[in-house]
N, CA, C and O atoms as a MOPAC input file, in Angstrom:
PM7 MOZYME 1SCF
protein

 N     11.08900 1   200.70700 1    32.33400 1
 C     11.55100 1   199.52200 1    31.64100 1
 C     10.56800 1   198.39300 1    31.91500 1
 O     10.37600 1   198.17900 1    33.11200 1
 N      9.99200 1   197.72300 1    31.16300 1
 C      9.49200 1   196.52300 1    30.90200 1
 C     10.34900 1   195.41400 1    30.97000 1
 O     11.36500 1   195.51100 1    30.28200 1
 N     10.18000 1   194.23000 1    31.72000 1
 C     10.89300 1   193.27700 1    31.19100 1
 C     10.42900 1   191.84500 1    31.39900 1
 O     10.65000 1   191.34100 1    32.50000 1
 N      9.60500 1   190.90000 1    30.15300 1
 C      8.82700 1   190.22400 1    30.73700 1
 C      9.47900 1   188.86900 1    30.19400 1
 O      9.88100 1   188.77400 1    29.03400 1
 N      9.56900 1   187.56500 1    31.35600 1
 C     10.50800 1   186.39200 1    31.11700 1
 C      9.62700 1   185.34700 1    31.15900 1
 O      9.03100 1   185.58000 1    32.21000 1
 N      9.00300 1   184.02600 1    30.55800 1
 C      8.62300 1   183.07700 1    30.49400 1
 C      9.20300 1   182.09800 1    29.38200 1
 O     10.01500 1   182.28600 1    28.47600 1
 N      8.46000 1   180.94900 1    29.80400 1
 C      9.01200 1   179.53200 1    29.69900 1
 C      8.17400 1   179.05200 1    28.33800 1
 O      7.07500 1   178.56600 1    28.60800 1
 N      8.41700 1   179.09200 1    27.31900 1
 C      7.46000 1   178.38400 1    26.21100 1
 C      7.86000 1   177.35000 1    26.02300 1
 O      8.93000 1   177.28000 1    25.41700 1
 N      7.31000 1   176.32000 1    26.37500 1
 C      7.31500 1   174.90900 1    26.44200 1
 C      7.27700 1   174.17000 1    24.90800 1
 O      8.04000 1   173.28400 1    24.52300 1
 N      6.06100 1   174.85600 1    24.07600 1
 C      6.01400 1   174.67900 1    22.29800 1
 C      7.41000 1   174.65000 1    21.78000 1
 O      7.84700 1   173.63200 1    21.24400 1
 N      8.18900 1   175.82500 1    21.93000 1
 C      9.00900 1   176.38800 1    21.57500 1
 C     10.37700 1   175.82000 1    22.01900 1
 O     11.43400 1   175.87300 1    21.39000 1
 N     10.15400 1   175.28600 1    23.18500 1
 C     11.30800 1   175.11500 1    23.78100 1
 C     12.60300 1   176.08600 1    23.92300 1
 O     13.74800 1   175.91700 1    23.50500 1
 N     11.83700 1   177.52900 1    24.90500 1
 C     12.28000 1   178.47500 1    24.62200 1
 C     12.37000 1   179.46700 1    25.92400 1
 O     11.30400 1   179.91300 1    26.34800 1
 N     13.43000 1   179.78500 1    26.49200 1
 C     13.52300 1   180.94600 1    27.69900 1
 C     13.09300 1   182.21800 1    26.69800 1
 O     13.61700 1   182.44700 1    25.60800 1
 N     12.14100 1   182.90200 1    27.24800 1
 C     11.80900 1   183.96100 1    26.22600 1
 C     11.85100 1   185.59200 1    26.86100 1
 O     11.14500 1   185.81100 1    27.84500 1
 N     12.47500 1   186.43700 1    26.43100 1
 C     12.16000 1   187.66300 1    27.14100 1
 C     12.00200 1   188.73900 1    26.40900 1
 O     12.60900 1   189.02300 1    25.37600 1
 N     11.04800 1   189.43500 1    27.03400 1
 C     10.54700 1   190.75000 1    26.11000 1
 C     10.52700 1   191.80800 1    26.80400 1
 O     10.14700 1   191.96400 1    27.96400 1
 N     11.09200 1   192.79700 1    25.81500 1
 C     11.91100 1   194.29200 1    26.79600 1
 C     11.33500 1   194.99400 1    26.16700 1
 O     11.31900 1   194.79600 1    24.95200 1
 N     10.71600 1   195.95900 1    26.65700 1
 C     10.05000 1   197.34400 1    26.18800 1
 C     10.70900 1   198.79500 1    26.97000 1
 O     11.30100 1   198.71300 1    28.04600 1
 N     10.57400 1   199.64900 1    26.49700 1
 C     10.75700 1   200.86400 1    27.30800 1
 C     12.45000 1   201.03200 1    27.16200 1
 O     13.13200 1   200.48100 1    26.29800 1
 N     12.96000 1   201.96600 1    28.27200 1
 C     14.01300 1   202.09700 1    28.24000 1
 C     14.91700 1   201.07700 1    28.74300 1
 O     15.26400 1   201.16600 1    29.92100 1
 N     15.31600 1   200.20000 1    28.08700 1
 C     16.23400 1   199.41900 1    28.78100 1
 C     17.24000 1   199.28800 1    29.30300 1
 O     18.17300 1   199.64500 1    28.58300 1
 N     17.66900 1   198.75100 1    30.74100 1
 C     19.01400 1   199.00800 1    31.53200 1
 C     20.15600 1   197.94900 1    31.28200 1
 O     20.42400 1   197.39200 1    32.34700 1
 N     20.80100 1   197.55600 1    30.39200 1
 C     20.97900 1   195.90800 1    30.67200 1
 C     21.48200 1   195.94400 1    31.90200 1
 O     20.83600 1   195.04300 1    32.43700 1
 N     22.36700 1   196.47300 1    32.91300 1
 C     22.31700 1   195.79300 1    33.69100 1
 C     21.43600 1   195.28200 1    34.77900 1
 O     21.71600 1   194.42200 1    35.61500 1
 N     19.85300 1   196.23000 1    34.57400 1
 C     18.80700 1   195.24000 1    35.24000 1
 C     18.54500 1   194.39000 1    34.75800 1
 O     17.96100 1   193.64700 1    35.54600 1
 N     18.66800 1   193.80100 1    33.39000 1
 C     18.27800 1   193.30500 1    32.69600 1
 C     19.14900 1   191.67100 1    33.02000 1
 O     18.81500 1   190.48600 1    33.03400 1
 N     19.84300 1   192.10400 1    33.14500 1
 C     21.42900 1   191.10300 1    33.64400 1
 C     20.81800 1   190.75300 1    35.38900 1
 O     20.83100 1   189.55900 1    35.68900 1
 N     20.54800 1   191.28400 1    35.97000 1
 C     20.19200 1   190.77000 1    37.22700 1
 C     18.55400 1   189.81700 1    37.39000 1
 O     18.13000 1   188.95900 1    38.16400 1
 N     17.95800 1   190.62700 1    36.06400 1
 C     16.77900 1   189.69300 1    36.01900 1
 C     16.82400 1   188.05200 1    35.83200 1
 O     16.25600 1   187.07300 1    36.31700 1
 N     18.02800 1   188.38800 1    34.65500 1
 C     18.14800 1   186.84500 1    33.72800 1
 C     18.81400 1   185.83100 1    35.24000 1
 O     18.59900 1   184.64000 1    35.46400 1
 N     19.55300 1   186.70200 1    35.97900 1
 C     20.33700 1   185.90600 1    37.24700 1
 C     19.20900 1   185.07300 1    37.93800 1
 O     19.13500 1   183.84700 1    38.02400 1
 N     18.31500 1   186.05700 1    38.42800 1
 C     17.73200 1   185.67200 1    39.23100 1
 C     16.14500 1   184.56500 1    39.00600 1
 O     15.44700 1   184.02800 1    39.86600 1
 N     16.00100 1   184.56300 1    37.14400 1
 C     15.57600 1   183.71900 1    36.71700 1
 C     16.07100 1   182.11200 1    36.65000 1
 O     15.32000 1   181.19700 1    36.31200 1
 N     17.51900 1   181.93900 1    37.04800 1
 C     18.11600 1   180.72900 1    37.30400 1
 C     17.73400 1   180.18000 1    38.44500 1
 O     18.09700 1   179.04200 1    38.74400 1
 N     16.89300 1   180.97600 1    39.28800 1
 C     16.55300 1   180.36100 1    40.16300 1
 C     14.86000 1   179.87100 1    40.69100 1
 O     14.40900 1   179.28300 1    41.67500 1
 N     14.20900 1   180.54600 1    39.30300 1
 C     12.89000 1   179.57600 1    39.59200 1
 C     12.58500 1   178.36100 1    39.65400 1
 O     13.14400 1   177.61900 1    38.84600 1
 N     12.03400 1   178.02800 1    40.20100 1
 C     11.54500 1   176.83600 1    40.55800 1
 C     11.22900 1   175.54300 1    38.64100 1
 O     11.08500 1   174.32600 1    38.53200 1
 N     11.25000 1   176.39600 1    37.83100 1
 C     10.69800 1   176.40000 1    36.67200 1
 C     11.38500 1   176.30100 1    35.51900 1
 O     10.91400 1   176.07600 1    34.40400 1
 N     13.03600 1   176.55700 1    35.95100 1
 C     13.39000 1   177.34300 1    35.40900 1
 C     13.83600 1   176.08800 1    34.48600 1
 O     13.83800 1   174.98200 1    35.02700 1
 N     14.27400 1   176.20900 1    32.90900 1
 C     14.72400 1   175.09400 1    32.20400 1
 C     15.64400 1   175.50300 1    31.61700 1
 O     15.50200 1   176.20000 1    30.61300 1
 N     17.03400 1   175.10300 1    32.19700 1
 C     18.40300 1   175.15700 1    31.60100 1
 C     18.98000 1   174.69500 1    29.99400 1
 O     19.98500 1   174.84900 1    29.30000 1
 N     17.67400 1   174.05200 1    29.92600 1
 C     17.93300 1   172.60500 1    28.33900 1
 C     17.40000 1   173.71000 1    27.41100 1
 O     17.80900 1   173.68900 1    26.25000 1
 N     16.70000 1   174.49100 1    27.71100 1
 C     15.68500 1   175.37900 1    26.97300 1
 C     16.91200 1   176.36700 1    25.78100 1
 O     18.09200 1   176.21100 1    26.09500 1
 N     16.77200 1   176.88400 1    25.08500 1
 C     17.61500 1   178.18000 1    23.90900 1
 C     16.51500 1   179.34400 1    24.84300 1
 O     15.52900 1   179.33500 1    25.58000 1
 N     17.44800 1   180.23200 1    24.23100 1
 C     17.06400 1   181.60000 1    25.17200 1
 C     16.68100 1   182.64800 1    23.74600 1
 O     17.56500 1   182.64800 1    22.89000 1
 N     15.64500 1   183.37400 1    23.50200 1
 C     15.07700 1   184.50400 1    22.26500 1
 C     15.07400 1   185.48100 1    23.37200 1
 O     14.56900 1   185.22600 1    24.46500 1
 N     15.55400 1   186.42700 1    23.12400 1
 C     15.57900 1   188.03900 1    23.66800 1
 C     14.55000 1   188.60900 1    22.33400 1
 O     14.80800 1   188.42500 1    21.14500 1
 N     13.42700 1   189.28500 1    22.83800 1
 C     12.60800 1   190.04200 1    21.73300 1
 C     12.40000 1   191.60600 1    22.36500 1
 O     11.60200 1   191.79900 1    23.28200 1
 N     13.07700 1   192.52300 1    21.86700 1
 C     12.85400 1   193.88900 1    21.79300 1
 C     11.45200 1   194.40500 1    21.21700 1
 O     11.23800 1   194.44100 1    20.00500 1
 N     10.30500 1   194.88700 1    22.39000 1
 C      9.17700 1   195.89200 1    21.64200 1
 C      9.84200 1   196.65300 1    20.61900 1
 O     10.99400 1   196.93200 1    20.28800 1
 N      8.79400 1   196.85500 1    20.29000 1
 C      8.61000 1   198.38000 1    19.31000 1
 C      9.52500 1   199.82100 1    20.18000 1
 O     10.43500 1   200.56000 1    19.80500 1
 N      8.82300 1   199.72800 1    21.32100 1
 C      9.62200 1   201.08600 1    21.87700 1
 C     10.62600 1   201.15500 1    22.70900 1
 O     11.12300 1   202.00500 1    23.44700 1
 N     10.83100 1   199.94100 1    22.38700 1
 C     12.13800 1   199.49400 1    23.64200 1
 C     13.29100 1   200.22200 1    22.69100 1
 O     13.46500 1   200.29100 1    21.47400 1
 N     14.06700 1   200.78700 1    23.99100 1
 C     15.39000 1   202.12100 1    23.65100 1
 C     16.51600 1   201.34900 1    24.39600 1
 O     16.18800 1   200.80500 1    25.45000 1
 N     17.24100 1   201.28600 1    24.16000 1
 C     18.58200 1   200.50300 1    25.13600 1
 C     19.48700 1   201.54200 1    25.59800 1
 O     20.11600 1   202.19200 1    24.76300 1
 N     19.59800 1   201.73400 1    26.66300 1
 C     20.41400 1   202.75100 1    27.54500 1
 C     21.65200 1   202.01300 1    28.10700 1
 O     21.63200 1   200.84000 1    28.47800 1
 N     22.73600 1   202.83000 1    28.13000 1
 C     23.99700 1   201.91500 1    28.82700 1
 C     24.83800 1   201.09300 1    28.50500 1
 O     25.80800 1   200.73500 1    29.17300 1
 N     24.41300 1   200.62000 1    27.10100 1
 C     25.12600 1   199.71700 1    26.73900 1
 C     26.52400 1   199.81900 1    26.28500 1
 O     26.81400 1   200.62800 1    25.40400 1
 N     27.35000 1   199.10800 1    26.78700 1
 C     29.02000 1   199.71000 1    26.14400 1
 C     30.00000 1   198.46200 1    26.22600 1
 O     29.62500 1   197.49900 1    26.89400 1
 N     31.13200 1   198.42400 1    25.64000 1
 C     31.81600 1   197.56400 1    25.80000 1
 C     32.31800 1   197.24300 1    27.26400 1
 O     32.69000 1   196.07000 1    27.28400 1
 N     32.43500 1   197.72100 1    28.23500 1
 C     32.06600 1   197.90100 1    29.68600 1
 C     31.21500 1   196.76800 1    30.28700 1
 O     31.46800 1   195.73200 1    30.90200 1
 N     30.02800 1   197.42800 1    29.82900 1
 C     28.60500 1   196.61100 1    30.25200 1
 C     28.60600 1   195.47900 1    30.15900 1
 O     28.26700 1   194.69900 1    31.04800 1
 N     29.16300 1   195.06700 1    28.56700 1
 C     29.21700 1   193.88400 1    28.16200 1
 C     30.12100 1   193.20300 1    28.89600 1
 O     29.61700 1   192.32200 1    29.59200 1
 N     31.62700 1   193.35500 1    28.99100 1
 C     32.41100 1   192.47800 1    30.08900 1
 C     31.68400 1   192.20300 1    31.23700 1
 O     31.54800 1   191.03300 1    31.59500 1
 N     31.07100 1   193.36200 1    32.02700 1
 C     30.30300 1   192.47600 1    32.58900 1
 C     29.14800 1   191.75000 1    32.84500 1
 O     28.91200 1   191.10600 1    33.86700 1
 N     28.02000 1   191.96100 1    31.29800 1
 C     27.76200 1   190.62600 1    31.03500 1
 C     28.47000 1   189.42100 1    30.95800 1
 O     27.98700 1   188.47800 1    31.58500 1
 N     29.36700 1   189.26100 1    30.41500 1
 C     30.03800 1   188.42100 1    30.26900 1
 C     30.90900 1   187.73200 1    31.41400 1
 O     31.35600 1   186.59700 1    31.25000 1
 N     31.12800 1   188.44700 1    32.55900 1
 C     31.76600 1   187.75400 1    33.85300 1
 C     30.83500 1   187.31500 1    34.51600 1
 O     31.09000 1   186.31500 1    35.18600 1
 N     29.58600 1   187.81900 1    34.57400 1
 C     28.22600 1   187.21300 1    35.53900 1
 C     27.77800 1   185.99600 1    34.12900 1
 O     27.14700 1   185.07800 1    34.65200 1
 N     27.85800 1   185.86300 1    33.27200 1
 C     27.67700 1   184.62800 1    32.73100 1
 C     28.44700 1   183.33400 1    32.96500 1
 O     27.92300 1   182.22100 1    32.99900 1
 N     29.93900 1   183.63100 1    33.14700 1
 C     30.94100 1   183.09200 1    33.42400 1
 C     30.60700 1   182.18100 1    34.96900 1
 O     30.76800 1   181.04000 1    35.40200 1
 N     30.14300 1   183.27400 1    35.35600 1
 C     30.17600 1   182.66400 1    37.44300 1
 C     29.20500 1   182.43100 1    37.29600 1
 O     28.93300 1   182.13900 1    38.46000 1
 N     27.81700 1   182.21200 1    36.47900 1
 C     26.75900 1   181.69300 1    36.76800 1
 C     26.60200 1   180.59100 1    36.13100 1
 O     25.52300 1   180.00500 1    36.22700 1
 N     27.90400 1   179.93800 1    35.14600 1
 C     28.16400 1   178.71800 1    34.28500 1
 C     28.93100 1   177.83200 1    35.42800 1
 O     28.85100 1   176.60900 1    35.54000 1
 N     29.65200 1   178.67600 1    36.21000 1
 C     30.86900 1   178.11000 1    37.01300 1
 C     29.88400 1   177.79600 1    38.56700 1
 O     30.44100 1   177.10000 1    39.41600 1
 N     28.86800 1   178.17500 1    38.78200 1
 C     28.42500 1   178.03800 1    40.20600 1
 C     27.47000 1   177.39500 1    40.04200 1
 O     27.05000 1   176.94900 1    41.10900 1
 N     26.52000 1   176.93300 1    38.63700 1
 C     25.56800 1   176.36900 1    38.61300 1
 C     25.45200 1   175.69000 1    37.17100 1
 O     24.69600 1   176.14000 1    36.31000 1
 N     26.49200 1   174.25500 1    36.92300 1
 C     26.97400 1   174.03000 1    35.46300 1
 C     25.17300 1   173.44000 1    34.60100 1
 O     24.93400 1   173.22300 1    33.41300 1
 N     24.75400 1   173.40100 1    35.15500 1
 C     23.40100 1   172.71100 1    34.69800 1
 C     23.13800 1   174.07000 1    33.82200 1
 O     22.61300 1   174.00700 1    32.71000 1
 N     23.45300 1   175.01600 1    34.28100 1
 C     22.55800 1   176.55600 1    33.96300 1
 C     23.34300 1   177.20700 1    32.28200 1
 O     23.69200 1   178.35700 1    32.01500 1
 N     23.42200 1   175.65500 1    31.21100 1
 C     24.27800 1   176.24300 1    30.13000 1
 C     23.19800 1   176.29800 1    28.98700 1
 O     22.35300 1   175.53500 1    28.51700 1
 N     23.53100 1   177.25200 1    28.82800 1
 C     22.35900 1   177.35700 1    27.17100 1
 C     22.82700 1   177.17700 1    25.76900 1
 O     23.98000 1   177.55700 1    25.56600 1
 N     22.33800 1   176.80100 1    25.01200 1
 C     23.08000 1   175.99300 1    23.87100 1
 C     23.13400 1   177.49700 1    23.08300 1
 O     24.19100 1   178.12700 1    23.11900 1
 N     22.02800 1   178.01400 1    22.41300 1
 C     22.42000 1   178.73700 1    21.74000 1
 C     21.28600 1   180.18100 1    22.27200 1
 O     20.52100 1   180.01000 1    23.22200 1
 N     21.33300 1   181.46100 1    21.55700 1
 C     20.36500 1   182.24500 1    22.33600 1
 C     20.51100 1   183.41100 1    20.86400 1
 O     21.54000 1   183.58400 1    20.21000 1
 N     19.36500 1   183.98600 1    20.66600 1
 C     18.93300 1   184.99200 1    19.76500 1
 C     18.66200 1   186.00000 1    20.33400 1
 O     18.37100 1   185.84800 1    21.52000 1
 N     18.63500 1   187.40200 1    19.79200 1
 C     18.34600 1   188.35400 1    20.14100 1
 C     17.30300 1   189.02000 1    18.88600 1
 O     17.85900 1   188.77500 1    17.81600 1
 N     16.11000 1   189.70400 1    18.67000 1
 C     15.37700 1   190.32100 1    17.92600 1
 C     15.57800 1   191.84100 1    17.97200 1
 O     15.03900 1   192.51800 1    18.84700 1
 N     16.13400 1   192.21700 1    17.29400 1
 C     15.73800 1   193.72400 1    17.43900 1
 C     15.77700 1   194.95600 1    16.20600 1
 O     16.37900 1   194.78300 1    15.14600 1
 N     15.17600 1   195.97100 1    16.47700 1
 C     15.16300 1   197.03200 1    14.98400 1
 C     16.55800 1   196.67800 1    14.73700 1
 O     17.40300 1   196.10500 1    15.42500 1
 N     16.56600 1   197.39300 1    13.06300 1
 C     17.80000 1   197.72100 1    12.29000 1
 C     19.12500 1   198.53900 1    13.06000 1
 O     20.27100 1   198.11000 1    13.19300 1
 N     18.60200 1   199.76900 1    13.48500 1
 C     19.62400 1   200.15500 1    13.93800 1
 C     20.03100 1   199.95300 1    14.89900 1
 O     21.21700 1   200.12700 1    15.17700 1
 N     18.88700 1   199.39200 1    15.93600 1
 C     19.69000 1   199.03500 1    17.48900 1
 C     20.71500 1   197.42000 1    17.03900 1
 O     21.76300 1   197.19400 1    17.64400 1
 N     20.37500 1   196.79200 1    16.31900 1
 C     21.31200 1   195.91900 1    15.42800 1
 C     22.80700 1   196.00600 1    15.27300 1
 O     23.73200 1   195.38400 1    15.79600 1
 N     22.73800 1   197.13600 1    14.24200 1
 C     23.80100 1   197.48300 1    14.06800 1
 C     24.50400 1   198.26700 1    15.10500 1
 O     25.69500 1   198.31700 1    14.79800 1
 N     24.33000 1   198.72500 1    15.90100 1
 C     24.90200 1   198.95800 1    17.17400 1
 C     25.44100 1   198.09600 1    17.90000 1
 O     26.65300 1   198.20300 1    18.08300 1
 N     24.80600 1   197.13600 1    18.44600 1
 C     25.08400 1   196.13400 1    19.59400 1
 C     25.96500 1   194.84600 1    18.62100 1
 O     26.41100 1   193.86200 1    19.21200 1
 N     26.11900 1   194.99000 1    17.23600 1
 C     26.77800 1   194.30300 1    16.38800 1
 C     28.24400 1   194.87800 1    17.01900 1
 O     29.10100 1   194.31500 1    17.70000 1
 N     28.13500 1   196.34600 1    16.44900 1
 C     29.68700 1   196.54500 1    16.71100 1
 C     30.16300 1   196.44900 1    18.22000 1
 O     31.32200 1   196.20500 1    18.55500 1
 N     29.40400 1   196.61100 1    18.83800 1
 C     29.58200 1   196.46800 1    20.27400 1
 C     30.42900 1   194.87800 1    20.78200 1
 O     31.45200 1   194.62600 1    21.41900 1
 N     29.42100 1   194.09900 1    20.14000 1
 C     30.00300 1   193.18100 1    20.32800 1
 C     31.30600 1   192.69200 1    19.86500 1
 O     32.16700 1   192.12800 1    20.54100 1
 N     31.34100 1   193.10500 1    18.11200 1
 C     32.45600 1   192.91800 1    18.11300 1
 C     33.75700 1   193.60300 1    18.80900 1
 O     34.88100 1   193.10900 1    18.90100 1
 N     33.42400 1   194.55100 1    19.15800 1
 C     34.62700 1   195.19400 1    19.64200 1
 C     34.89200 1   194.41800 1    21.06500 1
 O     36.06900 1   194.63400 1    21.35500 1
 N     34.50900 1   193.91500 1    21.68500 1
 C     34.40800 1   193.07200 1    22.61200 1
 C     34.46400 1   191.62400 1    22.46600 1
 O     34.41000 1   190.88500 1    23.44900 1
 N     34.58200 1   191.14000 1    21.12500 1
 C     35.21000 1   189.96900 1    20.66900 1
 C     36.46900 1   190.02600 1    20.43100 1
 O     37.08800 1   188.96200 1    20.42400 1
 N     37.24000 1   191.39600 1    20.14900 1
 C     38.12700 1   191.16800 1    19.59200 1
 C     38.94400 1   190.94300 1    20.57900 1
 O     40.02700 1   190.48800 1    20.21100 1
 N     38.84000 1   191.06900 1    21.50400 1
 C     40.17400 1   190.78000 1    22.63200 1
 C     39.49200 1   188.96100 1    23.58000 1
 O     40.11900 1   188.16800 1    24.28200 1
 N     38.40800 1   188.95900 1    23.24200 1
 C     38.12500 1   187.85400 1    23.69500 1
 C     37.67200 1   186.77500 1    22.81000 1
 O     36.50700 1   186.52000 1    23.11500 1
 N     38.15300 1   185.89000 1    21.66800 1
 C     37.74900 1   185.00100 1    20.29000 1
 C     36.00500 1   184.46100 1    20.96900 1
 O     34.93800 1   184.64900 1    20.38400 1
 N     36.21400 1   183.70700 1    22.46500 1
 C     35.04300 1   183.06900 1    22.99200 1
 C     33.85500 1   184.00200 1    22.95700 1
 O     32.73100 1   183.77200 1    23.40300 1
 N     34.29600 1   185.11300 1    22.34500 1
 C     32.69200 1   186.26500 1    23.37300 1
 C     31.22400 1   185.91000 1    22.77600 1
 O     30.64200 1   186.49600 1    21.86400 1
 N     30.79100 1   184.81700 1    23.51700 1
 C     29.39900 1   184.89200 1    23.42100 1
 C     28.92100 1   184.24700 1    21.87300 1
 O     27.98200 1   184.57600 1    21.14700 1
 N     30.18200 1   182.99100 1    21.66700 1
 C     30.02800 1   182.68200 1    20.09000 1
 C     28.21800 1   182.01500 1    20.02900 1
 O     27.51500 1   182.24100 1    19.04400 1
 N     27.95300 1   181.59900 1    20.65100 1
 C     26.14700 1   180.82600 1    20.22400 1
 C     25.31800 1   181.96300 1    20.52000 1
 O     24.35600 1   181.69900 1    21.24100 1
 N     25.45100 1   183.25700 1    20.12200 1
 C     24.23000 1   184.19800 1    20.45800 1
 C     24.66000 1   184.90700 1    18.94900 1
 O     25.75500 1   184.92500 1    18.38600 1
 N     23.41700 1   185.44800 1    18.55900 1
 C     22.93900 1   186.05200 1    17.30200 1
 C     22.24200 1   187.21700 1    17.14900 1
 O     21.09500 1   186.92400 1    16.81200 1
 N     22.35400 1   188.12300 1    17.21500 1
 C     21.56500 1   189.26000 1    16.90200 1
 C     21.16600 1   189.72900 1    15.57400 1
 O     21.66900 1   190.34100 1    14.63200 1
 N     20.04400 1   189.18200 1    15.89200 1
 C     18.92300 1   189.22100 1    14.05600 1
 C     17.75400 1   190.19300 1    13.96900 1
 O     17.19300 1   190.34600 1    15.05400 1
 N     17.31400 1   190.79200 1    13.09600 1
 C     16.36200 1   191.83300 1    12.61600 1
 C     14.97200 1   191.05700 1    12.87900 1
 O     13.97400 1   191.65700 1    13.27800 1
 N     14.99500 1   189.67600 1    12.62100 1
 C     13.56900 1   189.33200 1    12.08000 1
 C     13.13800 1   188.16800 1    12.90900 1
 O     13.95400 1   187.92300 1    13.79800 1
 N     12.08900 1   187.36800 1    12.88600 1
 C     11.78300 1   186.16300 1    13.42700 1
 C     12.75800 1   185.23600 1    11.99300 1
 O     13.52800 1   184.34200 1    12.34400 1
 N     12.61700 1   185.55700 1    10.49300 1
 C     13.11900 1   184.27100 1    10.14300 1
 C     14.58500 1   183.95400 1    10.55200 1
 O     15.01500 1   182.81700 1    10.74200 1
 N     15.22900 1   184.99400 1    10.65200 1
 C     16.78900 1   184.56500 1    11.17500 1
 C     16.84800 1   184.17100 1    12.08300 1
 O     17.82500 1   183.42800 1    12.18000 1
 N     15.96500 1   184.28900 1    13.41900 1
 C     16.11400 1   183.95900 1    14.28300 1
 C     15.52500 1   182.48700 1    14.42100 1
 O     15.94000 1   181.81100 1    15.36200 1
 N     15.11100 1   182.24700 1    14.03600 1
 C     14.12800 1   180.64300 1    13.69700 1
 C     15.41700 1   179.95300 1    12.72200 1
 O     15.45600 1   178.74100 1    12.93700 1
 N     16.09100 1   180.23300 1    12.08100 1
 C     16.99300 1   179.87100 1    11.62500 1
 C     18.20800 1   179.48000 1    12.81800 1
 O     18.53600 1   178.30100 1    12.95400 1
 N     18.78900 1   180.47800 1    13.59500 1
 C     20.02100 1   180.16700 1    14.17700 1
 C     19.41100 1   179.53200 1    15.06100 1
 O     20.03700 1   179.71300 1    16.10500 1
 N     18.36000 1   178.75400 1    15.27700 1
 C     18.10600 1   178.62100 1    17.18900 1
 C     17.17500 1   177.10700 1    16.26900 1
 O     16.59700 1   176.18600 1    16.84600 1
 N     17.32100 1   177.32000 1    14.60600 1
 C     16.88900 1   175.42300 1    14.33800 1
 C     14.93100 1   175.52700 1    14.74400 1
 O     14.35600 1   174.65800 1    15.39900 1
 N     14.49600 1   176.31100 1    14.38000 1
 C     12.87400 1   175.71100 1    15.10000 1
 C     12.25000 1   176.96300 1    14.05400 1
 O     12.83600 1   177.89500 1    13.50200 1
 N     10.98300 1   176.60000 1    14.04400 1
 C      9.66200 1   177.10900 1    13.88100 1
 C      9.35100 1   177.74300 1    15.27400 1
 O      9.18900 1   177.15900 1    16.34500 1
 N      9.28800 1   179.54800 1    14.90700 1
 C      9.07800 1   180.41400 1    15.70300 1
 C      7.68900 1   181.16000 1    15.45100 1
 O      7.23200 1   182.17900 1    15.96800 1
 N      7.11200 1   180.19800 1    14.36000 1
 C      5.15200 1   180.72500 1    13.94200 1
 C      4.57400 1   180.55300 1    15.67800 1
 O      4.81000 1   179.66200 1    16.49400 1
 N      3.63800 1   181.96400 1    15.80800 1
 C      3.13500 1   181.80600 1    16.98700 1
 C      3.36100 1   182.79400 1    17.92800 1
 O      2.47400 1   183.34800 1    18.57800 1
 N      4.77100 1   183.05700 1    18.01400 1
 C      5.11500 1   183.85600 1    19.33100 1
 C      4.29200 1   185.08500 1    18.96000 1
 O      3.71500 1   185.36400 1    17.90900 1
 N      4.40000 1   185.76100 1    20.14600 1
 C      3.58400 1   187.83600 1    20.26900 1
 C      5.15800 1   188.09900 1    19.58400 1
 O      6.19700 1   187.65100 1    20.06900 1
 N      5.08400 1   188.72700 1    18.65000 1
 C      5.95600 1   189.24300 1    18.22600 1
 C      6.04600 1   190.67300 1    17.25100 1
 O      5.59600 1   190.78000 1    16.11000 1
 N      6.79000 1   191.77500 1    18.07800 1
 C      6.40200 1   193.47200 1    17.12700 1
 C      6.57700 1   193.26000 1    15.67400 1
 O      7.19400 1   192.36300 1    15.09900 1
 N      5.81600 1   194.41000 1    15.12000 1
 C      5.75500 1   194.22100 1    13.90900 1
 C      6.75800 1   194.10400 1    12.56100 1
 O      6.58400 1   193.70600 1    11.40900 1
 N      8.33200 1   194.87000 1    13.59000 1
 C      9.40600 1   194.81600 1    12.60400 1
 C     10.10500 1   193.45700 1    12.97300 1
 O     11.16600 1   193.01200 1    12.53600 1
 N      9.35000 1   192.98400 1    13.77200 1
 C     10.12100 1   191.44800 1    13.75700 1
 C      9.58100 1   190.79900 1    12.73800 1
 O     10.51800 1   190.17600 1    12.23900 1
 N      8.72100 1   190.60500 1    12.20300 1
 C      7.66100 1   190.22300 1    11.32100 1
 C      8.66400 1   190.33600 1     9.92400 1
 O      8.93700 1   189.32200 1     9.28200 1
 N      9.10900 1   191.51400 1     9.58700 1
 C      9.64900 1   192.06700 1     8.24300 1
 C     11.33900 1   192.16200 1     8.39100 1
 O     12.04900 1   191.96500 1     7.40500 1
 N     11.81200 1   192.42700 1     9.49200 1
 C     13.30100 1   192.83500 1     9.69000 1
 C     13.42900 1   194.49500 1     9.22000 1
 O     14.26400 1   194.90900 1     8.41600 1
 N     12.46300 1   195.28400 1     9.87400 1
 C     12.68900 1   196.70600 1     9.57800 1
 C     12.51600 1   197.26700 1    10.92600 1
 O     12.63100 1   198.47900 1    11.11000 1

């Protein structure tokens, strides 16, 4: 698993890029322990960008609750640490996957994770997050939404 996190200042943007097989819940301990750089900018929107060969392993309505409780205690232990809104990039079908995922995990919770977006392309995502996203390294089906 790849998983690479920086600060785009242009952008005004927590940015992370996942390649390979992905774990979220390492993925979930990374983002934790990114609250605590020295660097770190809470004011910032958060873009999740999936490589080309990035595979997502693990993911389940499960997983997600507890995404969602380590977001909770990391809103509740460190209120500075709130992000306005946050995108996700990824192929078509891993899309439609983590779509239903989520919803099925909305449905018992209305709040689940309403300012995050999971979009095919850079333009949707430049759309929900309000900015010009010309610039970033970005795979090639982000480019098109395929």
């Amino acid at each position: 698993m790849s998983v690479t996190y920086q600060i785009d200042d242009d952008h005004r943007l927590r940015l992370w890029y996942l390649g390979g097989e992905v774990d979220p819940r390492e993925v979930l301990r990374r983002i934790s322990l990114a609250g605590l750089d020295p660097n770190f900018r809470p004011e910032y929107d958060v873009l999740v960008i999936f490589e080309e060969n990035a595979q997502l392993h693990g993911l389940n309505v499960e997983t997600l609750a507890e995404i969602r409780i380590t977001a909770i205690e990391s809103r509740n232990t460190r209120p500075v640490n709130r992000t306005g809104k946050a995108a996700m990039i990824c192929p078509n079908q891993m899309a439609l996957i983590m779509g239903r995922l989520y919803q099925a995990a909305g449905m018992a919770d209305p709040d689940y994770f309403l300012d995050y977006r999971i979009c095919t392309n850079v333009a949707e995502a430049g759309s929900w997050l309000s900015r010009d996203l010309s610039g970033l390294k970005l795979p090639q089906y982000a480019q098109t939404g395929n």
